[in-house]
VOKESE-231655 format. One record per residue (C-alpha): residue number from 1; residue in one letter; x, y, z. Coordinates in pm, 1 decimal. Last residue first. Example, Ala and Ser with C-alpha at 12.3 -4.5 7.8 and 13.67 -1.06 7.14 Angstrom:
2
<pt nr="2" rest="S" xx="1367.0" yy="-106.0" zz="714.0"/>
<pt nr="1" rest="A" xx="1230.0" yy="-450.0" zz="780.0"/>
! end
This chain:
137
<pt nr="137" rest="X" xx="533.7" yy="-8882.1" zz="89.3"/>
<pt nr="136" rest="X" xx="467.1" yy="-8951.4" zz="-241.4"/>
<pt nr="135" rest="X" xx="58.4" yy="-9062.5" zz="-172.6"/>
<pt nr="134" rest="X" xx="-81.2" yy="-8710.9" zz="-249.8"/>
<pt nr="133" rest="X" xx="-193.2" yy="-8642.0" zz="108.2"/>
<pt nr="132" rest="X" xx="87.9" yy="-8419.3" zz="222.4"/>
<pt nr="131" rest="X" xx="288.6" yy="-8463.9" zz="527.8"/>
<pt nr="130" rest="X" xx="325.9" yy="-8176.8" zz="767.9"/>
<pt nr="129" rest="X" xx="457.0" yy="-7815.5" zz="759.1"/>
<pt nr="128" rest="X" xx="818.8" yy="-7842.3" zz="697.5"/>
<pt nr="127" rest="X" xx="665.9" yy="-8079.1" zz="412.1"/>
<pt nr="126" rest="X" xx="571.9" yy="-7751.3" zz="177.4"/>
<pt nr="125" rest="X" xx="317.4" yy="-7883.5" zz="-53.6"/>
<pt nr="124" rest="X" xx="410.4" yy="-7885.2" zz="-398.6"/>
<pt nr="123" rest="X" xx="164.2" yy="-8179.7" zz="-543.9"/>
<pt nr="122" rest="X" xx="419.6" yy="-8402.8" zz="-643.0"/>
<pt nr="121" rest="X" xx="737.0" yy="-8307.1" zz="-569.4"/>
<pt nr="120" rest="X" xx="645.6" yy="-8271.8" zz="-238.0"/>
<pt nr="119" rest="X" xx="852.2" yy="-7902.0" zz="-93.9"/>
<pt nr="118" rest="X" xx="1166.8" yy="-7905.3" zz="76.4"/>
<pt nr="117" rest="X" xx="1233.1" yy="-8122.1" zz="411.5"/>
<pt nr="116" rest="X" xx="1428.9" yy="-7846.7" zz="605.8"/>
<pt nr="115" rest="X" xx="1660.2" yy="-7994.7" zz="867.0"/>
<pt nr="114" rest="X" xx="2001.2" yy="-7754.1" zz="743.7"/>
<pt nr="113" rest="X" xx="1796.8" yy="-7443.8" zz="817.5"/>
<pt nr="112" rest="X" xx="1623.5" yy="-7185.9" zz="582.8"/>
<pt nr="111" rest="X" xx="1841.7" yy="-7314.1" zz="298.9"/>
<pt nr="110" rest="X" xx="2069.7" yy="-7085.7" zz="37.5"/>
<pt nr="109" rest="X" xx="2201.1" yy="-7313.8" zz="-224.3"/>
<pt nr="108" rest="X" xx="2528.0" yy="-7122.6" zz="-300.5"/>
<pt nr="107" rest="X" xx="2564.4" yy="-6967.8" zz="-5.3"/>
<pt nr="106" rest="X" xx="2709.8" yy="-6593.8" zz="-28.5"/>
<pt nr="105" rest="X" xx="3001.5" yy="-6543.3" zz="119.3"/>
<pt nr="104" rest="X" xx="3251.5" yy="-6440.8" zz="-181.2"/>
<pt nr="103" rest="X" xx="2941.1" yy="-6185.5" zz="-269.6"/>
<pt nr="102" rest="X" xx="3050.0" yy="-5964.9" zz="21.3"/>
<pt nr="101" rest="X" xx="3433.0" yy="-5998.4" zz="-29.5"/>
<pt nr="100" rest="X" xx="3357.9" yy="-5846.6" zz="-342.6"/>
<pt nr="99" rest="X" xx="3145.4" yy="-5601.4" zz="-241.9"/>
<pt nr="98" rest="X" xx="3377.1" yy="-5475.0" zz="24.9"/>
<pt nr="97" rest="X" xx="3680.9" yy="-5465.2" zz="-213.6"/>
<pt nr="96" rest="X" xx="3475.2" yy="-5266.4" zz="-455.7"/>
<pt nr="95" rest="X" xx="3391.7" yy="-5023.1" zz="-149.8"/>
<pt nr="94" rest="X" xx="3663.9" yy="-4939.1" zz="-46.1"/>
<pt nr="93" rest="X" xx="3793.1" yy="-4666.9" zz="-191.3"/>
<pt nr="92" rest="X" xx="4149.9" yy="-4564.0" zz="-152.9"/>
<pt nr="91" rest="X" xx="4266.7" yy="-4154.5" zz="-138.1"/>
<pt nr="90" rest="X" xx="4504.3" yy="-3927.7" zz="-228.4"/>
<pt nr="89" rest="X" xx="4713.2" yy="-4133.0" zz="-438.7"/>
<pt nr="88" rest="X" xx="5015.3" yy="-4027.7" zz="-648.9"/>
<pt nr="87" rest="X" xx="5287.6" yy="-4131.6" zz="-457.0"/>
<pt nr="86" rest="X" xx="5209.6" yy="-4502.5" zz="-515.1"/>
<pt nr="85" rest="X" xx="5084.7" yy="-4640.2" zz="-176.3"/>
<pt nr="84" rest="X" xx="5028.2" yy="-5064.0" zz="-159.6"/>
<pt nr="83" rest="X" xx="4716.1" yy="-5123.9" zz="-16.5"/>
<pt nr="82" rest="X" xx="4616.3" yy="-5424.9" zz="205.6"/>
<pt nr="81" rest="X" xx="4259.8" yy="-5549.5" zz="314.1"/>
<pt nr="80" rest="X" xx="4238.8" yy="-5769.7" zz="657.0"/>
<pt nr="79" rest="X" xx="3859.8" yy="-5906.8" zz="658.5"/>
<pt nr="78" rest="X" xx="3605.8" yy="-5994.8" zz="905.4"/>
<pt nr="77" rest="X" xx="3253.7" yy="-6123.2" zz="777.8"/>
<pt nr="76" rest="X" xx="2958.9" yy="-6101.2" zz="958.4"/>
<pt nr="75" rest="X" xx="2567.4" yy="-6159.4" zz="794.3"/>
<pt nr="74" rest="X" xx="2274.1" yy="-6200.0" zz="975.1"/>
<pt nr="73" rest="X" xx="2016.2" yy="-6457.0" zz="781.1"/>
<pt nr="72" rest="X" xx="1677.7" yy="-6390.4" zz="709.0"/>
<pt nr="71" rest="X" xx="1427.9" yy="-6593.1" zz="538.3"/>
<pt nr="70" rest="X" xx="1169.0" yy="-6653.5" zz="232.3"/>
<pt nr="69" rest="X" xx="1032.9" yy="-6991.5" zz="176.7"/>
<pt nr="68" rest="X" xx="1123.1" yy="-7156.0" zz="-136.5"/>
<pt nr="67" rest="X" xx="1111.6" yy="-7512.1" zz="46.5"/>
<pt nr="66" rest="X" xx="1428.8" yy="-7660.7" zz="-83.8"/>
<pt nr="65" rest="X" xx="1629.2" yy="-7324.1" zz="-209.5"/>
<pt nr="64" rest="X" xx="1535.7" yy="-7129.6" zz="18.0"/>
<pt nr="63" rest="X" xx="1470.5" yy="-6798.8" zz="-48.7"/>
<pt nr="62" rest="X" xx="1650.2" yy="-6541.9" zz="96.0"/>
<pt nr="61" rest="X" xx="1656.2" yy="-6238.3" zz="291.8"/>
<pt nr="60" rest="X" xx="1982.6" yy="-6066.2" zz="423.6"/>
<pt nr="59" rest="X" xx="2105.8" yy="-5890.9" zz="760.5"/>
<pt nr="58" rest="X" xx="2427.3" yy="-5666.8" zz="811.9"/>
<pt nr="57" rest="X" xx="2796.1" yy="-5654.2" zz="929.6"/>
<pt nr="56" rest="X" xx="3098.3" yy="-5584.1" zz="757.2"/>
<pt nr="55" rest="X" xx="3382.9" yy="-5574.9" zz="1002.5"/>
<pt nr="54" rest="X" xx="3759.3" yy="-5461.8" zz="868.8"/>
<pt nr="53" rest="X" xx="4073.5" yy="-5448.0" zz="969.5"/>
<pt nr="52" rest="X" xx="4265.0" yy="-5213.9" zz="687.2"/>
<pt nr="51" rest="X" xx="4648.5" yy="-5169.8" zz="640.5"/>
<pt nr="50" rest="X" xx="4769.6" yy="-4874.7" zz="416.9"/>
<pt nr="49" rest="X" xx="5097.6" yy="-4937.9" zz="231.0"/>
<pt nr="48" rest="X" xx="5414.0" yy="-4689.0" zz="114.3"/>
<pt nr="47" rest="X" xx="5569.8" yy="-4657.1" zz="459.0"/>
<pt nr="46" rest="X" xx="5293.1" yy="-4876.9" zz="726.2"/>
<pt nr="45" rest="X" xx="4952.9" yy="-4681.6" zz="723.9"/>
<pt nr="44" rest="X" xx="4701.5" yy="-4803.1" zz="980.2"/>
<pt nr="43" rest="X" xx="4295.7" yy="-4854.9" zz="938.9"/>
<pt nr="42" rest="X" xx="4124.3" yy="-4972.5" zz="1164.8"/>
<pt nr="41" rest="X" xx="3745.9" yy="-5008.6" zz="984.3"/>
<pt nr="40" rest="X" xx="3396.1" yy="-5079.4" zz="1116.8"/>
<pt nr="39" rest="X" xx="3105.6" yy="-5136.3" zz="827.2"/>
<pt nr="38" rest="X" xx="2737.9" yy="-5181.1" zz="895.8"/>
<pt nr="37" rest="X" xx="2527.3" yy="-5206.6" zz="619.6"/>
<pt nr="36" rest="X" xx="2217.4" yy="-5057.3" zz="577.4"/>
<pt nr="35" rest="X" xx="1892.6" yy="-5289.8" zz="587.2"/>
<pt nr="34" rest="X" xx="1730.7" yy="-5530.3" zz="381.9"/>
<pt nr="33" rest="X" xx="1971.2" yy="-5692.1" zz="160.9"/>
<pt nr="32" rest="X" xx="1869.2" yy="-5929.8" zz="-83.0"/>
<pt nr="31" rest="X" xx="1974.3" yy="-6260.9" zz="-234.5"/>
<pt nr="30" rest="X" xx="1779.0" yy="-6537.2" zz="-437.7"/>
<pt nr="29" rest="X" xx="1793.7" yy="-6316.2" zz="-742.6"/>
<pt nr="28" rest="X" xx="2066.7" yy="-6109.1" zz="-658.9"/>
<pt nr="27" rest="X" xx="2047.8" yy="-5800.8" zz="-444.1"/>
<pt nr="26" rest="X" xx="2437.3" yy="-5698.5" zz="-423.4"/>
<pt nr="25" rest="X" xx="2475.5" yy="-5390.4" zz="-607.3"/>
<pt nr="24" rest="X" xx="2724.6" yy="-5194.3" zz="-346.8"/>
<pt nr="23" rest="X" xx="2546.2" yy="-4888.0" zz="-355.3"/>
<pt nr="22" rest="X" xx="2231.0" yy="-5060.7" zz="-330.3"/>
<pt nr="21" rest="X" xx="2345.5" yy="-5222.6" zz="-8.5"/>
<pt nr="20" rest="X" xx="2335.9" yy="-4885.8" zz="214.8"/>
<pt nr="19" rest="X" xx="2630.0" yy="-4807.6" zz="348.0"/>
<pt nr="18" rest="X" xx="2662.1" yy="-4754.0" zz="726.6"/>
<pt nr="17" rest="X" xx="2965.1" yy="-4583.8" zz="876.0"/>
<pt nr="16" rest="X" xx="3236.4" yy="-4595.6" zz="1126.0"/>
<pt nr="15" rest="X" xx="3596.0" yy="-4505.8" zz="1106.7"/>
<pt nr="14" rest="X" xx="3911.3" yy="-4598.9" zz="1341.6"/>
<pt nr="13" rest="X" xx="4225.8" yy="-4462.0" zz="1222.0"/>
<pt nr="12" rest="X" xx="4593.4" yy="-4538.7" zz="1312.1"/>
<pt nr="11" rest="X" xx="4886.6" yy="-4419.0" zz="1514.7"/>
<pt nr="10" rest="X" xx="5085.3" yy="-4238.3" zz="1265.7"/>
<pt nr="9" rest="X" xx="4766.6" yy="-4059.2" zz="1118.4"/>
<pt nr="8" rest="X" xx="4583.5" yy="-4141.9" zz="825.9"/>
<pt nr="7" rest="X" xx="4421.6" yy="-3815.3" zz="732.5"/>
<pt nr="6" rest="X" xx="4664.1" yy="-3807.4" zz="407.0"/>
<pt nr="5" rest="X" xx="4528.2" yy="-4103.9" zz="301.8"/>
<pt nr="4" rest="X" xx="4134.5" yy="-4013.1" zz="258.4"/>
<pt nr="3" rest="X" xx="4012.6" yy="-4330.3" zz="317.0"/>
<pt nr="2" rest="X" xx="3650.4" yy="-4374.8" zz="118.1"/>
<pt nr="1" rest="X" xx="3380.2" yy="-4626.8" zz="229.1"/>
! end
């Protein structure tokens, strides 16, 4: 998402627009965006800084981490992003700032739900779907 800063007028923008996660680079191993991303933006300029409020919203798969099962999570974050103006800027991209703030969200151990069992050690049987018959459980 690109600001053109001379279109910012005195009482604030509102923009709209989907991005599509590969132009962001954030599949990751365990990670992966599905759909386009949907990004809302006020944006107001205050003297020599531009002011942004904004909503990323979208969807990601998984795998969890316990039972390696694959699942999707939405995805919100609300930020505030601040720009300091030098007189030679005609415009402030985004989009590194999105990414970033993106990847700060990510889970670490990514889990289908906090109750899931994993899989038995043993003989790799998923226990979210019943006891297995090795003897471990």
């Amino acid at each position: 998402m690109k600001i053109i800063i001379n279109r910012v007028p005195p009482e604030g923008l509102c923009l709209k627009e989907e991005v599509d996660p590969s132009e962001l680079d954030l599949d990751t191993e365990l990670i992966k965006f599905r759909a386009p991303l949907k990004l809302e933006a006020k944006v107001e300029r205050i003297t020599n800084a531009l002011s942004v409020d904004l909503k990323i919203e979208g969807k990601f798969s998984a795998e969890c981490s316990r039972c390696l099962e694959e699942f999707e999570r939405e995805f919100e974050k609300t930020v505030r992003l601040n720009y300091p103006l030098e007189g030679k800027d005609n415009f402030i991209d985004l989009n590194p700032e999105i990414r970033e703030e993106i990847i700060l969200d990510y889970p670490i151990k990514p889990l289908c739900g906090p109750e899931c069992k994993g899989i038995c050690l043993k003989c790799g049987k998923n226990k979210n779907e019943g006891g297995c018959h090795c003897g471990s459980t």
